[in-house]
C-alpha positions in Angstrom: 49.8 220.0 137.0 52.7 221.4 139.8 55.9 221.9 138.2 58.9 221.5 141.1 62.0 222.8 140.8 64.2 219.9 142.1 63.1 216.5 142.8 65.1 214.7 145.5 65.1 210.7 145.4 65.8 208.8 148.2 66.8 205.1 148.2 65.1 202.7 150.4 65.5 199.6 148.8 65.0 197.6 152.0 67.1 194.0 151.0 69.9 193.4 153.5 72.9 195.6 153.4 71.0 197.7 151.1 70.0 201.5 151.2 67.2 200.9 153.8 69.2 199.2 156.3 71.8 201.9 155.7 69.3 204.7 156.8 67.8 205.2 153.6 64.3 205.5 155.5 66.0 207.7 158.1 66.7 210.4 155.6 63.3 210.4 153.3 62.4 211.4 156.7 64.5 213.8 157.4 64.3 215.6 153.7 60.6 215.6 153.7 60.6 217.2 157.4 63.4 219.5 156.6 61.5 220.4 153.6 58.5 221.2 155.6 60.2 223.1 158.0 61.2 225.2 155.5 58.4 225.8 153.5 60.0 224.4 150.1 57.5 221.8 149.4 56.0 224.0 146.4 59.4 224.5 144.9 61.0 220.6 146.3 59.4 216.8 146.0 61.0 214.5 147.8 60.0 210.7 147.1 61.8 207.3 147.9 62.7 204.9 144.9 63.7 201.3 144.4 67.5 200.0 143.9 69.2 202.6 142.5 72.4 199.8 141.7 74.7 201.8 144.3 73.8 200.1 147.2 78.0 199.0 147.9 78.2 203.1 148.4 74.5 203.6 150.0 71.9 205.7 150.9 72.0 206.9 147.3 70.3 210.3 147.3 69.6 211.3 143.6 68.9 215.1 142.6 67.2 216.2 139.6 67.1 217.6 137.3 70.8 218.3 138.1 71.8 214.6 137.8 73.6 214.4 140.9 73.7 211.0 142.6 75.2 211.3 146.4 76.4 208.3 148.2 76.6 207.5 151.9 74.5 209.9 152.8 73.7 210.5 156.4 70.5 212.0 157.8 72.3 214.8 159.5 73.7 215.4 156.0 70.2 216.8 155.1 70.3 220.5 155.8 73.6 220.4 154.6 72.2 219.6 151.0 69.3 221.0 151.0 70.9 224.6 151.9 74.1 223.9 149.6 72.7 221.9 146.5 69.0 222.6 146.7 68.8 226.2 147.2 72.5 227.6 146.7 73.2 225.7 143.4 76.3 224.3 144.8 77.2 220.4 145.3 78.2 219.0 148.3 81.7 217.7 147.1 82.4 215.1 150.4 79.2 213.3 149.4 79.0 213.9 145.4 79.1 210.1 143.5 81.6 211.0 140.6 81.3 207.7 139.6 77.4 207.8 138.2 75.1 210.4 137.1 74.2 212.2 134.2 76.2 213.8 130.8 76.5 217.2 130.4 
C-alpha cells in the first residue's frame, strides 16, 4: 500500500450553482496536470469528491491531512497552492476557509 503525503480533494459536485459549474472540474484538472508536471504524484493524490456543503463559497479544495478547506478557488490558483501549501508548509491566506475545517 502507497502512503502520500498530502491528499488534495477537489469538489465537483456538478448540481447547478454548485462546485462543478464553478470550475471545480477545471481545477482537478489543473492539480493533477500540475502535479504531473512536477513529478509529485508519489508524494500528492489528487481526487475529486461529492458536495462538500460549501458550495455558496465554491470550488472547495480540501487539503489533508492538514485540514485546510479553501474556497473560491480558481484554476490559475493551482501552482500557487501547490508551491505555497503543498510543498512549503505554508497556507494560502486569500483563499483559506476559516469558517470550516479541522481542530487542532
Amino acid at each position: 500500500m502507497h502512503s502520500f503525503k498530502k491528499h488534495v480533494l477537489v469538489c465537483t459536485n456538478e448540481k447547478p450553482l454548485h462546485c462543478a459549474q464553478k470550475g471545480g472540474l477545471e481545477i482537478l484538472s489543473a492539480f493533477r496536470d500540475e502535479v504531473q508536471k512536477r513529478n509529485l504524484g508519489a508524494e500528492i493524490y489528487v481526487s475529486k469528491t461529492g458536495c462538500t456543503s460549501q458550495h455558496h463559497c465554491g470550488p472547495t479544495v480540501i487539503i489533508y491531512p492538514d485540514g485546510v478547506w479553501y474556497r473560491e478557488v480558481k484554476a490559475q490558483d493551482v501552482p500557487e497552492i501547490i508551491e505555497s501549501h503543498l510543498l512549503g508548509g505554508k497556507i494560502v491566506e486569500r483563499l483559506h476557509n476559516k469558517e470550516i475545517g479541522l481542530k487542532k
